[in-house]
KOLFIVEX-525437 format. One record per residue (C-alpha): residue in one letter; residue number from 1; y negated, z negated, x. Coordinates in Angstrom, 2 decimals, decimal comma. Layout:
+------+-----+---------+---------+---------+
| code | pos |      c2 |      c3 |      c1 |
+------+-----+---------+---------+---------+
|    A | NUM |       Y |       Z |       X |
...
+------+-----+---------+---------+---------+
//
This chain:
+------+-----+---------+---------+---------+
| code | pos |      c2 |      c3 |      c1 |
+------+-----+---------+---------+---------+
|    X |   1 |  -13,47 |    7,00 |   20,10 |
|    X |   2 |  -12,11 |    3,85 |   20,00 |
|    X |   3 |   -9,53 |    3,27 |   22,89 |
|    X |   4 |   -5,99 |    1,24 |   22,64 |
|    X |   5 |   -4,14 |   -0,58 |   25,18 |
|    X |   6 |   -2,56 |    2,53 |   26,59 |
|    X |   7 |   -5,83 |    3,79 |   27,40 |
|    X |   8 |   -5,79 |    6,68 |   24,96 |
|    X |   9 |   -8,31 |    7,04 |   21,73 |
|    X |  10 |   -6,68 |    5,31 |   18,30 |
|    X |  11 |   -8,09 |    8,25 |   16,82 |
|    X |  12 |   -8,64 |   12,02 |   17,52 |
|    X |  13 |  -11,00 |   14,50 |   15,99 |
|    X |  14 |   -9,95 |   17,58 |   15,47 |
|    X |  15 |  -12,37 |   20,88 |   14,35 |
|    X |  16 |  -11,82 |   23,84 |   13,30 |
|    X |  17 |  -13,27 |   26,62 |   10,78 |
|    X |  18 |  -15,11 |   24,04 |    9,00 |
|    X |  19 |  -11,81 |   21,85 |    8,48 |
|    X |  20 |  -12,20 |   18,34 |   10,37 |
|    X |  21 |   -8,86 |   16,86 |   10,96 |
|    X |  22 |   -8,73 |   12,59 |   12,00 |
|    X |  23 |   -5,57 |   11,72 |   13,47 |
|    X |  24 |   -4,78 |    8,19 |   13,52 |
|    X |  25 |   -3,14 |    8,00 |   17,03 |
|    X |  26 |   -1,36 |    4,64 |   17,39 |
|    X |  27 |    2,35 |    6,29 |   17,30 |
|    X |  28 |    4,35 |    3,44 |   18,81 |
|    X |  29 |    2,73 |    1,24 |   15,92 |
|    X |  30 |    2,81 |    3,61 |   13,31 |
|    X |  31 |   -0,68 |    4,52 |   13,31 |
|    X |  32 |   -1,34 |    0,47 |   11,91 |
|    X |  33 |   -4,79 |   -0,16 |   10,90 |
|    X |  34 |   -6,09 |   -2,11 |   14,03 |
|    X |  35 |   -9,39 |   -3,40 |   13,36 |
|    X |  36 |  -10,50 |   -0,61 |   16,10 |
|    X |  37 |   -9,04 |    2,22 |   14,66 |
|    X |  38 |  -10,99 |    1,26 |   11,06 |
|    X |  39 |  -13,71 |    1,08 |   12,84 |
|    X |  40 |  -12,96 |    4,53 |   14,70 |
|    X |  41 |  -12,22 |    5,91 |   11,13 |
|    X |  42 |  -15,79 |    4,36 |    9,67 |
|    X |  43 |  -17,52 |    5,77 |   12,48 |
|    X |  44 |  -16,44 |    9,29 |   12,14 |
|    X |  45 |  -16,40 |    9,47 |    8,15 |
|    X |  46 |  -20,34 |    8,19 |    8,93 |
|    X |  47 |  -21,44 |   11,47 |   11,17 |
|    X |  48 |  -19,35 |   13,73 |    9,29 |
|    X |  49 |  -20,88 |   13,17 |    5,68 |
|    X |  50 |  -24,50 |   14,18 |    7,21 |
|    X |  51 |  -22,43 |   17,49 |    8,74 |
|    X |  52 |  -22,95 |   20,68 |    6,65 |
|    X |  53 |  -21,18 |   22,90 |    8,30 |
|    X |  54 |  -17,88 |   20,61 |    7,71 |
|    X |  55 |  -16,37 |   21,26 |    4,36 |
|    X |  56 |  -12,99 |   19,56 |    4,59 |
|    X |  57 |  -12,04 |   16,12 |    6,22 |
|    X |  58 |   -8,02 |   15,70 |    6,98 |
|    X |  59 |   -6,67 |   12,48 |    7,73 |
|    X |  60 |   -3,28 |   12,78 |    9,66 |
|    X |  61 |   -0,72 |   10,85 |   11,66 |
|    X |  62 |    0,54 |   11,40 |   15,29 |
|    X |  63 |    3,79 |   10,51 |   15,62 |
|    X |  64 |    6,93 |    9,35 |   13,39 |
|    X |  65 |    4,52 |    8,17 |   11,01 |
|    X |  66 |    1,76 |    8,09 |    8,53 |
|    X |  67 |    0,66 |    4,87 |    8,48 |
|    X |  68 |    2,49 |    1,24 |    8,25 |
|    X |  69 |   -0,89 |   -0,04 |    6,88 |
|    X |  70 |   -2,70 |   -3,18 |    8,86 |
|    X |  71 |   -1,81 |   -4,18 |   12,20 |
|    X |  72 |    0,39 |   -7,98 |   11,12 |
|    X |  73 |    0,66 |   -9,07 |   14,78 |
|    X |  74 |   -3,71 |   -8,41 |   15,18 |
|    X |  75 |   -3,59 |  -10,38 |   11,48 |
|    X |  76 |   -1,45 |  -13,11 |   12,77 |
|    X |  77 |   -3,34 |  -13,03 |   16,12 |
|    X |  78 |   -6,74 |  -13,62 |   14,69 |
|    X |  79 |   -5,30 |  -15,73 |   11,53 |
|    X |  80 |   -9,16 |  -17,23 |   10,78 |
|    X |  81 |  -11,07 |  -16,76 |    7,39 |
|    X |  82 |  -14,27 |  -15,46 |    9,10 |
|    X |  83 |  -12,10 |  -12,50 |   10,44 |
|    X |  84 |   -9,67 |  -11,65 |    7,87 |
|    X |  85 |  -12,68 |  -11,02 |    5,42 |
|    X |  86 |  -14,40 |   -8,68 |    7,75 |
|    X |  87 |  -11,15 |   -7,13 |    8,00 |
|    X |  88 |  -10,15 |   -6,43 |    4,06 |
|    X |  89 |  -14,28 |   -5,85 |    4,03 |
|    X |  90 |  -13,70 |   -2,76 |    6,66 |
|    X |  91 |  -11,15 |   -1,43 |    4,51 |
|    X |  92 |  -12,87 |   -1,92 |    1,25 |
|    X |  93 |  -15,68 |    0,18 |    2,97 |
|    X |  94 |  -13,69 |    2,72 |    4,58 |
|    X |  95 |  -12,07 |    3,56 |    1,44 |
|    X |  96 |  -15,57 |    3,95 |   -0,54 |
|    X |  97 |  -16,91 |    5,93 |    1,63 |
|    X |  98 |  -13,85 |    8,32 |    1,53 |
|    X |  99 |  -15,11 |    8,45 |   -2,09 |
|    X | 100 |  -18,78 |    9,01 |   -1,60 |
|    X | 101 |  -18,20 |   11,48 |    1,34 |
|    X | 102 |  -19,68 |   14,83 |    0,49 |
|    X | 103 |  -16,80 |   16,68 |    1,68 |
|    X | 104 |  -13,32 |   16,09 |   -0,30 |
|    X | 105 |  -10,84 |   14,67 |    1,71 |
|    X | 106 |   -7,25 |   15,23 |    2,38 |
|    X | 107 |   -3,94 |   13,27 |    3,46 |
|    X | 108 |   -1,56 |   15,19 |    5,30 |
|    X | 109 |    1,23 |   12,31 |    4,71 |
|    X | 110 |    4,99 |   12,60 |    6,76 |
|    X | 111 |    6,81 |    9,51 |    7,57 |
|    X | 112 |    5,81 |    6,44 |    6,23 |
|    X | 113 |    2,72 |    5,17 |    4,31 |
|    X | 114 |    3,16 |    1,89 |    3,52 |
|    X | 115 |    0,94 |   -0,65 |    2,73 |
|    X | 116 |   -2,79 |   -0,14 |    3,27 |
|    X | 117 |   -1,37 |    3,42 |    4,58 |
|    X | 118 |   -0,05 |    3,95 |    0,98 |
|    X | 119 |   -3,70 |    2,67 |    0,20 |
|    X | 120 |   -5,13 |    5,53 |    2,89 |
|    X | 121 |   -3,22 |    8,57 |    0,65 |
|    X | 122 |   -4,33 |    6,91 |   -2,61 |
|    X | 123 |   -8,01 |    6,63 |   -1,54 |
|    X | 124 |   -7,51 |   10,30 |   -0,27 |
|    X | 125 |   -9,27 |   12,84 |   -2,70 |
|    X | 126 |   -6,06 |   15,11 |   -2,54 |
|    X | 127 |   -2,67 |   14,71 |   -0,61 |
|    X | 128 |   -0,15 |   17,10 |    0,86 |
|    X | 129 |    3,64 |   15,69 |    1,24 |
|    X | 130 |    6,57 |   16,39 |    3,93 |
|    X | 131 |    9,28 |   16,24 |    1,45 |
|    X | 132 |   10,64 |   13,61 |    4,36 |
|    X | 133 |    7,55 |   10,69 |    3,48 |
|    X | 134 |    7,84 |    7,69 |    1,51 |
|    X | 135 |    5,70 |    5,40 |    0,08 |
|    X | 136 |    5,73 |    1,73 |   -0,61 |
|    X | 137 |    3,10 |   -1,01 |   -1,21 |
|    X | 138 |    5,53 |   -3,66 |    0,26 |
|    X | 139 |    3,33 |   -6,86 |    1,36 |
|    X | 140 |    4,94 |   -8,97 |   -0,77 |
|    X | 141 |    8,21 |   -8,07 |    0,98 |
|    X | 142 |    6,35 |  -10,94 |    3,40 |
|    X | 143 |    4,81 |  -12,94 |    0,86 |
|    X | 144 |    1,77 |  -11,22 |    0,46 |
|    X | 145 |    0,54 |   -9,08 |   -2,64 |
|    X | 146 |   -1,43 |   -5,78 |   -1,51 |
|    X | 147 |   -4,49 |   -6,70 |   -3,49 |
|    X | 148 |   -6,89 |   -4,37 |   -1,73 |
|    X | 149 |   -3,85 |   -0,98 |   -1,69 |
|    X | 150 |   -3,91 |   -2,26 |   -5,52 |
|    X | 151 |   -7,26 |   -1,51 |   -6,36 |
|    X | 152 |   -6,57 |    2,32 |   -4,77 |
|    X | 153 |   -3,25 |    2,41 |   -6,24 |
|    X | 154 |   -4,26 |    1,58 |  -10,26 |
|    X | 155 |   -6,67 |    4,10 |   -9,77 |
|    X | 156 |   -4,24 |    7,03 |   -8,98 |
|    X | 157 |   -1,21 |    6,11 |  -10,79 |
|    X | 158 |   -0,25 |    4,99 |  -14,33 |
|    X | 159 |   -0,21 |    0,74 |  -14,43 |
|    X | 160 |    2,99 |    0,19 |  -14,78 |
|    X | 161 |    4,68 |    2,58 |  -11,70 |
|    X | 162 |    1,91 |    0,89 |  -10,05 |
|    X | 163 |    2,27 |   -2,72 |  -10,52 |
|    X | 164 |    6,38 |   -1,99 |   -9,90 |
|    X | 165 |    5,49 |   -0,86 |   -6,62 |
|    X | 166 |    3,04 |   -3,94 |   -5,77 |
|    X | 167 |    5,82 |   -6,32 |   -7,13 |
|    X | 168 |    8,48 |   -5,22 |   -5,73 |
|    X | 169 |    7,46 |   -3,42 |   -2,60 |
|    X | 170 |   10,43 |   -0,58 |   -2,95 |
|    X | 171 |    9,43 |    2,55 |   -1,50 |
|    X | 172 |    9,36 |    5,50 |   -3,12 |
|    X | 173 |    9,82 |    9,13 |   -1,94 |
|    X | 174 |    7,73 |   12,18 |   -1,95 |
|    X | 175 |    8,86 |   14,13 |   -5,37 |
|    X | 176 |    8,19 |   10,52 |   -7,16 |
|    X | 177 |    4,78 |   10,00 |   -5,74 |
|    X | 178 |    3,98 |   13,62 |   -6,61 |
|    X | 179 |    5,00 |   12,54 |  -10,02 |
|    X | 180 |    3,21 |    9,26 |  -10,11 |
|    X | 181 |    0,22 |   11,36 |   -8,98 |
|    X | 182 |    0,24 |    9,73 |   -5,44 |
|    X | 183 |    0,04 |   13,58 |   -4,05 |
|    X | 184 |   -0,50 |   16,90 |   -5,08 |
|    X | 185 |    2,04 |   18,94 |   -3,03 |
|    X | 186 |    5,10 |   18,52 |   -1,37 |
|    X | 187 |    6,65 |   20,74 |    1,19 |
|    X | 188 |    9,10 |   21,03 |    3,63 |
|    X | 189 |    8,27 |   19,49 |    7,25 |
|    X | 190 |    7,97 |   22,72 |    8,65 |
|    X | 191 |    6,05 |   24,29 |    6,16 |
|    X | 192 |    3,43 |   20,93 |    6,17 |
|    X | 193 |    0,44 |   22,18 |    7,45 |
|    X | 194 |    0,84 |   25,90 |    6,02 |
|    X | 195 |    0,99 |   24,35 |    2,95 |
|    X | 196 |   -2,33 |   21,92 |    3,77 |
|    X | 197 |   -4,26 |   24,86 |    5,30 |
|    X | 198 |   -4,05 |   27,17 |    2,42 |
|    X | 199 |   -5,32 |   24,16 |    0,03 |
|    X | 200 |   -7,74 |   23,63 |    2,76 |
|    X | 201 |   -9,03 |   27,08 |    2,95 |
|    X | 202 |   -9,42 |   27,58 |   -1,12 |
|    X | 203 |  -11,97 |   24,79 |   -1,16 |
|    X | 204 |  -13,76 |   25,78 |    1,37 |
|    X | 205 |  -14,27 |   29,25 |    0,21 |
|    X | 206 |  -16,08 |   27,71 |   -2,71 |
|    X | 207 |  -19,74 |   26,49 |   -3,17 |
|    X | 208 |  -20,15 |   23,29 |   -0,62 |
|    X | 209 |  -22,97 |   22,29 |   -3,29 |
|    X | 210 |  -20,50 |   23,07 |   -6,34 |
|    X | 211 |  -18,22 |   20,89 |   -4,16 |
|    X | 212 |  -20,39 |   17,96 |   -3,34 |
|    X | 213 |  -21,72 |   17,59 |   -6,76 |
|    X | 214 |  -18,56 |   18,28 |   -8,37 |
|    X | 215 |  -16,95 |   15,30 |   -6,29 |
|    X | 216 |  -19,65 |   13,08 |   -6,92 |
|    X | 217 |  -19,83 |   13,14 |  -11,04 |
|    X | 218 |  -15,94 |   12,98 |  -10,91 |
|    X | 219 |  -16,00 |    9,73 |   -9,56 |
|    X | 220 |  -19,04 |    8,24 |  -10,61 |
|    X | 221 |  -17,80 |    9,44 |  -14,66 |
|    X | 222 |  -14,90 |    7,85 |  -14,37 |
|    X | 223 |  -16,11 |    4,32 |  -14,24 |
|    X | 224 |  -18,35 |    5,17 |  -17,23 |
|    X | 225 |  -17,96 |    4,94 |  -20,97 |
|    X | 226 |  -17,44 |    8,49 |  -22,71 |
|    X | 227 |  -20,92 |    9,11 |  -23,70 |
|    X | 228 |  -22,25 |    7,85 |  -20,53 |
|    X | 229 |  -19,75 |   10,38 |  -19,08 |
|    X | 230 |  -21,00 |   13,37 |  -20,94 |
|    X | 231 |  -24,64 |   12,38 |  -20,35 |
|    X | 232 |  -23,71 |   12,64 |  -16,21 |
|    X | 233 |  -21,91 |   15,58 |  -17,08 |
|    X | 234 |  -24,68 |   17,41 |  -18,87 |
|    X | 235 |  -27,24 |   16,19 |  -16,16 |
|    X | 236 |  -24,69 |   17,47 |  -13,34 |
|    X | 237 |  -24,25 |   20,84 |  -14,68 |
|    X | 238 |  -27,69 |   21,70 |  -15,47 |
|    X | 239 |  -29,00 |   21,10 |  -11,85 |
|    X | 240 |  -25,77 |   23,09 |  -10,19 |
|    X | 241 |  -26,79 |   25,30 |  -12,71 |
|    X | 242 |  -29,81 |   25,60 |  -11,72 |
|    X | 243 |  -29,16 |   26,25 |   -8,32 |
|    X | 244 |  -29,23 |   29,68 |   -5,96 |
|    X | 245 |  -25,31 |   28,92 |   -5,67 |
|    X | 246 |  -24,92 |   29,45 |   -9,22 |
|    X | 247 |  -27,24 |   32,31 |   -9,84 |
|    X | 248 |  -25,45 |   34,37 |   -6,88 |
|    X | 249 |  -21,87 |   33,18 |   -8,14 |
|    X | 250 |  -22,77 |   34,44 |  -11,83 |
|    X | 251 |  -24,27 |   37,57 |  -10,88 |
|    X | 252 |  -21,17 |   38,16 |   -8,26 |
|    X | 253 |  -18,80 |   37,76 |  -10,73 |
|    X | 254 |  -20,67 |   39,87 |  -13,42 |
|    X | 255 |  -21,23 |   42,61 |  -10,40 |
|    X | 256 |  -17,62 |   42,25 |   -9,55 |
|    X | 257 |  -18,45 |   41,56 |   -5,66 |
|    X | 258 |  -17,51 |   38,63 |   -3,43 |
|    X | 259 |  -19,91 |   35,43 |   -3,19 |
|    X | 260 |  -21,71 |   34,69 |   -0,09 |
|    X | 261 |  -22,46 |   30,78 |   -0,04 |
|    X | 262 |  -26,54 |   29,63 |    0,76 |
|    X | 263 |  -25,43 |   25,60 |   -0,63 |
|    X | 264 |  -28,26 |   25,40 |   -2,61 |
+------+-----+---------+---------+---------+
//
């Protein structure tokens, strides 16, 4: 794990019943996106998509916070074009490969999430809400548009809530981003991570491969024309049809018995 100046990792892993949780661990920051802690974040996504035995990812906050998105004073420290493009190319990675991960991933969001931490929950496969969070896309509060938490954004939300955000950087609280379709559930504080464990545990009492391939033509369809999205579709099915997963699912449910996963 990456280490900040306190001494302490920027990010903790957390396992459990086949439930990873990352905790972004930079509380008197927010949990900003330091270029160490997206680096941390890279790092871990990397080992855990080759991990079978992991079937969720949560990303969390420590602290007061979600995330404030990137680290200004580290922008405005290293305020060169070499870096800043290795920078916004970090993120650009990070959040594909939250895509492309086999395991879905989930935002467990309180606080804040602003910025390239609003990008974080919107990259997130699912999200679960403290009815406390907020969310705002405010860069160009300081002059400067969130082009890269736009691309993330546009893809969750409807264009017009979205662009209002990106324009005017207001923030926006939890039962409006569940409405946008920022998040799927919001909950008390208290009732937070009951709420995000029993999501949690439904997917992972389901097929990992029905899961992995299930993930994977959802997002690769949706940058394709209809018929090309069918076509996938049809192609998907057949092989998870085709697989000992299925069979033992079908005849389960036909023999009225519980389902005992092989991923295959």
């Amino acid at each position: 794990m990456h280490a900040n100046q306190e001494g302490n990792a920027e990010l903790l892993r957390h396992d459990a019943d086949g439930i990873v949780t990352l905790t972004l661990n930079r509380p008197a920051q927010f949990n900003a996106l330091s270029e160490g802690l997206l680096m941390a974040l890279q790092r871990e996504l990397d080992a855990i998509a080759g991990d079978g035995a992991m079937r969720v990812v949560v990303i969390a906050g420590a602290g007061k916070a979600f995330c404030a998105g990137h680290d200004l004073k580290e922008m405005r420290r290293n305020h060169e074009q070499v870096y800043l493009r290795r920078l916004f190319g970090r993120i650009s990675q990070l959040m594909l490969s939250i895509g492309r991960l086999p395991q879905p991933v989930i935002a467990r969001v309180h606080g804040i999430a602003t910025a390239a931490g609003c990008q974080l929950v919107a990259a997130c496969d699912l999200a679960v809400a403290s009815d406390a969070a907020r969310f705002a896309v405010s860069g160009i509060n300081v002059g400067l548009f969130c082009s890269t938490p736009a691309v993330a954004l546009s893809r969750v939300m409807a264009r017009k809530p979205a662009l209002e955000m990106l324009l005017t950087g207001e923030f926006i609280d939890a039962a409006e981003a569940q409405r946008r379709g920022l998040v799927n559930r919001v909950t008390p504080p208290d009732q937070l991570d009951v709420e995000l464990e029993k999501l949690a545990a439904v997917i992972c009492a389901k097929s990992p491969l029905a899961v992995k391939l299930g993930k994977q033509m959802f997002y690769r369809q949706l940058e394709m024309g209809l018929e090309g999205a069918y076509q996938l579709a049809a192609e998907t099915m057949t092989c998870n049809m085709l697989s000992e997963d299925a069979a033992h699912g079908i005849d389960c449910f036909i023999e009225k018995k519980p389902p005992q996963w092989q991923g295959r």
